[in-house]
C-alpha positions as CSV (number, residue, x, y, z in Angstrom):
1,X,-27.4,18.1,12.2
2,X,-24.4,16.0,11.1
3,X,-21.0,17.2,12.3
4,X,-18.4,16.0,9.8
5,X,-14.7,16.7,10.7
6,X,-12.1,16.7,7.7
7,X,-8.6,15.7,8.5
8,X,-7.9,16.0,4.6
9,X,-5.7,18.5,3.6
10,X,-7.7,19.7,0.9
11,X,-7.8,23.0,-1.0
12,X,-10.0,25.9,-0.8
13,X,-11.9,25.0,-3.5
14,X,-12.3,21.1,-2.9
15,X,-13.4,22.6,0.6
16,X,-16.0,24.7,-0.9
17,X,-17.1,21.4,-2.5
18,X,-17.8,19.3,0.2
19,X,-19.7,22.6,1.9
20,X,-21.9,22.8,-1.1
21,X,-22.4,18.8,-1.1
22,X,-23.7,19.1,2.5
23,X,-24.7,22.6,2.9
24,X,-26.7,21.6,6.1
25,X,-24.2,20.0,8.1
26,X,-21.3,21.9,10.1
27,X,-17.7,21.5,8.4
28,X,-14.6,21.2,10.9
29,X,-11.8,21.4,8.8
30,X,-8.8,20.5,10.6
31,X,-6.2,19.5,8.2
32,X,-3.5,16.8,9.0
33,X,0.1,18.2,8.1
34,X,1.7,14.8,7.4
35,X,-0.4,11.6,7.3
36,X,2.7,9.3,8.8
37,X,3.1,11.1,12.0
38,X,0.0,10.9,15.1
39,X,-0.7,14.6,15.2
40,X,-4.4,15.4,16.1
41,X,-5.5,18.9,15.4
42,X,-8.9,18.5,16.5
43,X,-10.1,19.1,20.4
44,X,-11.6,16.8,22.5
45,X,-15.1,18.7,21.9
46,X,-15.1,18.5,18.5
47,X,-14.1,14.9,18.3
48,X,-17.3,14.0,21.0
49,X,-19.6,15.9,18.4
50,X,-18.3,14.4,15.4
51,X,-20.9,12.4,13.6
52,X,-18.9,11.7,10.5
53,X,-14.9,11.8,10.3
54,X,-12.8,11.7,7.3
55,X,-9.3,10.7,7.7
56,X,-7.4,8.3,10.4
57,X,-7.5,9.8,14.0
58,X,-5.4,6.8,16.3
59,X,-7.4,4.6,17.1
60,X,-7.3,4.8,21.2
61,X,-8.5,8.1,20.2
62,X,-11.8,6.6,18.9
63,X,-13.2,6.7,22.1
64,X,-13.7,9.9,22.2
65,X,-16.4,10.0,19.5
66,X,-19.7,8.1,20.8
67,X,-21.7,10.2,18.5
68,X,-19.6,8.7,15.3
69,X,-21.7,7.2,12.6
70,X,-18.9,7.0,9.9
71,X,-15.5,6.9,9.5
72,X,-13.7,7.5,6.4
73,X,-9.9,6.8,6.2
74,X,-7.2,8.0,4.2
75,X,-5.9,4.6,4.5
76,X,-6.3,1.5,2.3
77,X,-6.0,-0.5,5.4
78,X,-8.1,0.0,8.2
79,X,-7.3,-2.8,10.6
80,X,-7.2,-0.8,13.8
81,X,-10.3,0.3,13.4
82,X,-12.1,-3.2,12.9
83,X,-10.7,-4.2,16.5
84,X,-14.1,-4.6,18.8
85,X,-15.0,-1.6,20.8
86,X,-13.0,1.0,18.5
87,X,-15.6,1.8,16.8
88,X,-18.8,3.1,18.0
89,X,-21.6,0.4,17.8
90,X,-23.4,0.7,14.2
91,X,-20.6,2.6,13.0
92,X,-20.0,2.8,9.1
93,X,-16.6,2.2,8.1
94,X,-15.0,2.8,4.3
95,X,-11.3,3.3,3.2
96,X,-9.8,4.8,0.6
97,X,-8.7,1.6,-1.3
98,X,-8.1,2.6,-5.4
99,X,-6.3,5.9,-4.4
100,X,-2.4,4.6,-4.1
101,X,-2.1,2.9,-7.5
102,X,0.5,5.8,-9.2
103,X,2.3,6.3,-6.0
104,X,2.9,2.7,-4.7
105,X,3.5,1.1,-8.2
106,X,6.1,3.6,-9.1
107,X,7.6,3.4,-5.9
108,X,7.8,-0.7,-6.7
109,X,9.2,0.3,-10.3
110,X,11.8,2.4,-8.8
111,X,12.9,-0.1,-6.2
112,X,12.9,-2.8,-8.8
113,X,14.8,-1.3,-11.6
114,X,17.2,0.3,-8.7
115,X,17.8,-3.3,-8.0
116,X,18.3,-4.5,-12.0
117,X,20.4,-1.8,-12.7
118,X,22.9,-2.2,-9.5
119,X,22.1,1.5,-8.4
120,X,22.2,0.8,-4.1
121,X,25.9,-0.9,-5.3
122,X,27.2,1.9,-7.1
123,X,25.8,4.6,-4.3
124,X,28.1,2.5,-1.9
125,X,30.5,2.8,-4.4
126,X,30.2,6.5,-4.7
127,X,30.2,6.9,-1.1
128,X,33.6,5.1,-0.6
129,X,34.7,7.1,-3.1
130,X,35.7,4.0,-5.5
131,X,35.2,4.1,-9.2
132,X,34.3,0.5,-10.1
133,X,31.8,-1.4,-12.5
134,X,29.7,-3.6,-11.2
135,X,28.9,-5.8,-14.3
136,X,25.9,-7.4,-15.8
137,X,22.6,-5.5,-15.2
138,X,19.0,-6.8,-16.0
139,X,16.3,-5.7,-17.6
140,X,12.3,-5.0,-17.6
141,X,12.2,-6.0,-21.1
142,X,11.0,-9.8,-22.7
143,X,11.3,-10.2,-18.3
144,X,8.3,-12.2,-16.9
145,X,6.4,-10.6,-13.9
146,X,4.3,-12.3,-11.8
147,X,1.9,-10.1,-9.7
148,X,0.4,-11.3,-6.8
149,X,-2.3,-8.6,-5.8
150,X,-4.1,-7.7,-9.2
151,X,-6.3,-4.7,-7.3
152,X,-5.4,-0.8,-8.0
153,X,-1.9,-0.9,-7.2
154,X,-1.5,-4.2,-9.4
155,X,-3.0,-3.0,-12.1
156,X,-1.0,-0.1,-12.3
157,X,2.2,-1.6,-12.1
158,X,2.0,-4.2,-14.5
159,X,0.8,-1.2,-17.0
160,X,4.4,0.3,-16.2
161,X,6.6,-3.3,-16.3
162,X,4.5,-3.6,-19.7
163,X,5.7,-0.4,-21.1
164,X,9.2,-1.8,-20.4
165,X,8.5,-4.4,-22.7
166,X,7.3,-7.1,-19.7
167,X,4.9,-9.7,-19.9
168,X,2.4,-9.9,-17.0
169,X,0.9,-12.4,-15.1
170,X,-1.5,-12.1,-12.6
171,X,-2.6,-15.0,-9.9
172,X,-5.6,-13.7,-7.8
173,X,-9.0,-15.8,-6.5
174,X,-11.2,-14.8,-9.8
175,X,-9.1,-15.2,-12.5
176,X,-12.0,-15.0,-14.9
177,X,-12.6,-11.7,-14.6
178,X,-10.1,-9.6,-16.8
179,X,-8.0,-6.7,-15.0
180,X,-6.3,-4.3,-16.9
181,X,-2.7,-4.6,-17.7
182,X,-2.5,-8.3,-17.1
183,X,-1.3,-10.6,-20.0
184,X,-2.4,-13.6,-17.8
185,X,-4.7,-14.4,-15.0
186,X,-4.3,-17.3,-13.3
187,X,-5.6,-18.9,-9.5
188,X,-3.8,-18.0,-6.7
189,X,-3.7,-22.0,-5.9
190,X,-0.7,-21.9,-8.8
191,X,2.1,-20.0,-7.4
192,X,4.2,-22.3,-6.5
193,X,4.3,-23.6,-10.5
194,X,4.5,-19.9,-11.4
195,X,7.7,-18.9,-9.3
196,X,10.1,-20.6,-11.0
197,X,9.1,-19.2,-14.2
198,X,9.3,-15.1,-12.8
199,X,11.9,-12.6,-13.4
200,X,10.2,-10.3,-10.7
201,X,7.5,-11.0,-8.3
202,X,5.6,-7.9,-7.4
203,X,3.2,-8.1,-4.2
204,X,0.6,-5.3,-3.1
205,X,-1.9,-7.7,-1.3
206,X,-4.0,-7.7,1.6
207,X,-3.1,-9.0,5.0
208,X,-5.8,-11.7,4.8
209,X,-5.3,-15.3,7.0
210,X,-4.6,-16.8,3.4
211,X,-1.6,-14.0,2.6
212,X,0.0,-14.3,5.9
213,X,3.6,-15.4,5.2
214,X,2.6,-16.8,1.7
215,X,6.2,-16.3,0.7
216,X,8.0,-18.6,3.0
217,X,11.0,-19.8,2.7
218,X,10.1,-23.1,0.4
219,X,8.3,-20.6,-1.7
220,X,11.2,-18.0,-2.1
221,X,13.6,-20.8,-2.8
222,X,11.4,-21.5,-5.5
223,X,12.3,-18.3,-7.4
224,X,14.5,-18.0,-9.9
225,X,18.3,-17.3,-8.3
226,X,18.4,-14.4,-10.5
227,X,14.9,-13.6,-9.5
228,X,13.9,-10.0,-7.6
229,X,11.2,-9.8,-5.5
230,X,9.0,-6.5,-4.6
231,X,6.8,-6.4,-1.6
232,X,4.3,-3.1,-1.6
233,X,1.5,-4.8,0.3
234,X,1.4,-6.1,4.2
235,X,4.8,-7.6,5.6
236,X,3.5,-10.2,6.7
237,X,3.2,-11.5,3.1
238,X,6.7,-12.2,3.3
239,X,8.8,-14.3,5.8
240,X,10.8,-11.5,6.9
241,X,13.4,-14.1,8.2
242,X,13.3,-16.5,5.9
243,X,13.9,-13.9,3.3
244,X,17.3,-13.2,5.5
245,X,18.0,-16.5,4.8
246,X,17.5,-17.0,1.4
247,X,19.1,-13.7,0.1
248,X,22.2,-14.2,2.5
249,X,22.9,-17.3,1.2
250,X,23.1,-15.7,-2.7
251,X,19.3,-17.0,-3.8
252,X,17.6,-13.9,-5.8
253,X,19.2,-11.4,-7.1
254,X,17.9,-9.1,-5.1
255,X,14.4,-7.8,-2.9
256,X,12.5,-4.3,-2.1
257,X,10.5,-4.5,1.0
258,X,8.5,-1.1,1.5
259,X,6.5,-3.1,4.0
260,X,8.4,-5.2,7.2
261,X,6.7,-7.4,9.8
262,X,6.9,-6.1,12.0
263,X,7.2,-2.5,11.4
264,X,9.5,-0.6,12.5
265,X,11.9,-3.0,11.9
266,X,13.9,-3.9,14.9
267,X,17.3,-2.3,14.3
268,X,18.7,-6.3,15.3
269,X,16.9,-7.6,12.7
270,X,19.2,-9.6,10.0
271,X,17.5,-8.2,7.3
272,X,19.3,-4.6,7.9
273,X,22.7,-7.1,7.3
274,X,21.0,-9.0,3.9
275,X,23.1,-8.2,0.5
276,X,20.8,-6.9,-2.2
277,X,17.9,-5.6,-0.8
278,X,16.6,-2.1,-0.9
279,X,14.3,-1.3,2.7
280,X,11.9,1.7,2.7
281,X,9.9,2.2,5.6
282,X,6.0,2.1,4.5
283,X,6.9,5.3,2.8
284,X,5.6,4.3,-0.7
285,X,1.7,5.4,-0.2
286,X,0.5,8.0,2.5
287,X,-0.2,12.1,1.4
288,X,3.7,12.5,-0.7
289,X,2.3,12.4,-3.6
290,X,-0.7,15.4,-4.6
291,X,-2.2,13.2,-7.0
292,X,-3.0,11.1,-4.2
293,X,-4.0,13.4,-2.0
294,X,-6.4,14.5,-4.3
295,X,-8.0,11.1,-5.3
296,X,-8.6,10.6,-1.6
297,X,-10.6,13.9,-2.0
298,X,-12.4,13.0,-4.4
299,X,-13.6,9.4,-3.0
300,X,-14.1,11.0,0.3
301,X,-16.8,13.5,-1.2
302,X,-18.6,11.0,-3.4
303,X,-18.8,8.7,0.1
304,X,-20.1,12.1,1.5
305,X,-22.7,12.2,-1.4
306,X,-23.8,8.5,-1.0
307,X,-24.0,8.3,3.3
308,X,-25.9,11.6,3.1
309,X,-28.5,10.2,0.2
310,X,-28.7,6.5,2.4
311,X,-26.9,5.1,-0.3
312,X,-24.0,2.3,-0.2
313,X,-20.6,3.6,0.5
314,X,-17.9,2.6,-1.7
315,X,-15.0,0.5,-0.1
316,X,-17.0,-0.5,2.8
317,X,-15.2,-2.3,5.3
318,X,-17.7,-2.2,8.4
């Protein structure tokens, strides 16, 4: 009998329906109050008998489940996991890539309009208790953004810039195929004759070997010096301190980094110093948003469907 334990804090009825999707295996739900912080809520027996697990115990904990078969995060990355000897040998591993569009692109549309429309300025403002106009502002509309990462969360936000009136274009490694609110696709190989030409450059990719600082300094000085830049994805898709550089020295008109390499951010890093840019701390995804919660429910129970029918899981990463 498969034991499947369910970190997802799901409701009573979406419990009911993974009970009735695997009415022969025993349920552990032991719900997860806040996805950001390492709480475990399950024992040391119950992770040993675990066959399946949905959600993202730490990964030293792994360990204690030899009897695992699959593991289904809540995560879109799953890097920890993919480290040799984590993992169980033969054991399946999907993540819940396609369930942070909304959240993470709004979170990017927030930052980046904060940024256009001088908000972080006039909160300091407020703060010093000084009434004073900050000038010129800028604008989503006839703006062109450039998106590098054209998946879920790239999608969705260039169907948000483009209800702002934006134009979008998207470099990825298959242009030909089409992706939904992209104006453009182009290869990935064009960046560098793309930056000069974007208003906003909006990232949400992978950490791949090919990703890894892709925006260095030679590349950010290409942007526009009125340009803004949005990082969603990994930090190391950014030169954290080349970006220092660059945006102490007046190039861009400003960046929003929800993502930092490395992360936390070391509180002597220069970056906490930069004018202009707008830090969150990897706070754009995770469980804050219900809507996202419940997507992750909803892949996690059709993975359930597919692993118990031998079928191919979706988002397979192992």
């Amino acid at each position: 009998m498969e034991t499947i334990l369910n970190f997802l804090r799901l409701t009573q009825a979406e419990r009911e329906t993974f009970q009735a999707a695997a009415p022969d295996c025993e349920h552990l739900f032991r719900p997860v109050a806040d996805q950001t912080k390492d709480a475990r809520t399950a024992s040391d027996g119950e992770l040993a008998r675990a066959t399946v697990i949905i959600g993202c115990p730490p990964a030293a904990e792994m360990g204690k489940s030899p009897n695992l078969k699959w593991l289904q995060t809540w995560s879109a990355g799953v890097a920890p996991y993919l480290v040799p000897g984590v993992l169980p040998e033969g054991c399946r591993l999907s993540s819940a890539v396609g369930c942070y569009g909304p959240a993470v692109s709004e979170h990017m549309l927030s930052a980046a309009l904060s940024l256009m429309k001088k908000l972080p300025a006039y909160r300091d403002n407020q703060n010093a208790r000084r009434w004073a106009d900050e000038g010129i502002v800028k604008s989503f509309h006839g703006a062109t953004v450039l998106l590098l990462g054209t998946g879920d969360i790239g999608s969705h936000f260039a169907h948000l810039a483009k209800a702002l009136g934006a134009h979008t274009v998207g470099l990825n490694r298959h242009p030909e195929t089409p992706v939904d609110g992209m104006d453009q696709l182009h290869p990935l190989a064009q960046l560098d004759q793309w930056l000069p030409q974007a208003d906003v450059v909006a990232m949400s990719l992978p950490e791949t070997p090919e990703t890894i600082h892709l925006m260095d300094e030679r590349r950010l000085s290409l942007m526009k010096p009125d340009a803004i830049l949005v990082n969603a994805g990994r930090g190391s898709g950014v030169d954290n301190l080349a970006l220092a550089k660059v945006l102490t020295a007046g190039h861009l008109w400003g960046a929003a980094l929800d993502v930092t390499e490395p992360e936390p951010l070391p509180a002597d890093h220069p970056l906490w110093d930069c004018p202009n840019l707008l830090l969150t701390p990897h706070s754009a995804g995770g469980d804050k948003l219900d809507a996202t919660i419940r997507r992750i429910a909803a892949l996690a129970l059709e993975n359930l469907k597919h692993y118990l029918a031998g079928e191919e899981l979706r988002n397979r990463m192992k």
